[in-house]
C-alpha positions as CSV (number, residue, x, y, z in Angstrom):
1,X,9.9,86.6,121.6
2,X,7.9,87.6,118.5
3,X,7.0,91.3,118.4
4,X,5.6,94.2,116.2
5,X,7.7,97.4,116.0
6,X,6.2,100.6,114.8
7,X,8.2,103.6,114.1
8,X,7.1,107.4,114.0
9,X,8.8,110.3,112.7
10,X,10.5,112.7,115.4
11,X,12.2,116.0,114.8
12,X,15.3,116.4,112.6
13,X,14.8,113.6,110.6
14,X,14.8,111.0,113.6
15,X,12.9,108.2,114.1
16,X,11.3,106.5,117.5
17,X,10.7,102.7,117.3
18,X,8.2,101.4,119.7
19,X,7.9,97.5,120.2
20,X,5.0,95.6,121.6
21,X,4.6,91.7,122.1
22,X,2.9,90.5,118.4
23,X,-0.9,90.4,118.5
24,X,-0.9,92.6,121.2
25,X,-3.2,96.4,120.8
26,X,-1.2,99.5,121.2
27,X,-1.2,100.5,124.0
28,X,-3.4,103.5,125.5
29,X,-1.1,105.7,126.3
30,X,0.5,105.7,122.7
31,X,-2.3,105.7,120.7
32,X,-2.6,109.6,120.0
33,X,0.4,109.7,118.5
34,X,2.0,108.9,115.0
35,X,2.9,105.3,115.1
36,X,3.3,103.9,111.7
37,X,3.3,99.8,111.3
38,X,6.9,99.1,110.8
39,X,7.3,95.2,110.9
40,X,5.5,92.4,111.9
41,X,5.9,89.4,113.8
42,X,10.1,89.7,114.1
43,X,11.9,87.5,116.3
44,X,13.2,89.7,118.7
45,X,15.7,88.0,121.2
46,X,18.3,89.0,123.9
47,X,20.8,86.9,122.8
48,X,23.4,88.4,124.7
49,X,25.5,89.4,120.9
50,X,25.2,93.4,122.5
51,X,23.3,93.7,118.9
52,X,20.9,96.5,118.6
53,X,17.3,96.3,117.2
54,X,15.2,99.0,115.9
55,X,17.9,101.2,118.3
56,X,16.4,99.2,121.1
57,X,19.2,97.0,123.0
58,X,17.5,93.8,123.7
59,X,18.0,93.3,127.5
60,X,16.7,97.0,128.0
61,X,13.8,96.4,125.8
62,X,12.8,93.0,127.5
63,X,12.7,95.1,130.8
64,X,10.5,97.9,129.1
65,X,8.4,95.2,127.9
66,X,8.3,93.2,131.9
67,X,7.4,96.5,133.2
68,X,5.1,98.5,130.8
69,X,3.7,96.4,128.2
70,X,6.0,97.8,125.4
71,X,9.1,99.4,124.2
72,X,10.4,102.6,123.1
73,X,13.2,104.2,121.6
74,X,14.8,106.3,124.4
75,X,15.6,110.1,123.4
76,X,19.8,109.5,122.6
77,X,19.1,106.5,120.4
78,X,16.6,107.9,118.3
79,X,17.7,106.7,114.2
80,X,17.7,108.5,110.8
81,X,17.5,105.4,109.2
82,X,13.7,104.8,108.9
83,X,14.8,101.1,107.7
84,X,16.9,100.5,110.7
85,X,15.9,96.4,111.2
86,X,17.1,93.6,112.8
């Protein structure tokens, strides 16, 4: 799946990475906050490797995806490295 992840600076340093299918708008509900164009167009697969993207596991940001429209960094994997990439 090709997708474009933004990231937005949180407290202490930390990062959230939200990741939406590529093309698609923001969605509503996100779009009064900071989000900052990260990368475009990655290949972003569940390959089953248990390799981390953006601090999004893959099969838990497929399901975010299949039931919101998008995916976002949960609280506990949050990431000081603002280049964190796949």
């Amino acid at each position: 799946m090709k997708v474009d992840v933004y990231k937005r600076p949180d407290t202490d340093g930390l990062y959230s990475y939200l990741v939406i299918p590529h093309e698609k708008p923001l969605p509503q509900e996100v779009t009064n906050t900071d989000w900052m164009m990260h990368e475009q167009d990655v290949n972003f697969e569940g390959n089953g490797n248990g390799r981390k993207h953006f601090t999004l596991e893959p099969d838990d940001a497929f399901r975010q995806i299949g039931e919101k429209g998008y995916a976002i960094s949960h609280l506990c994997d949050r990431s000081r490295d603002a280049g964190l990439s796949n």
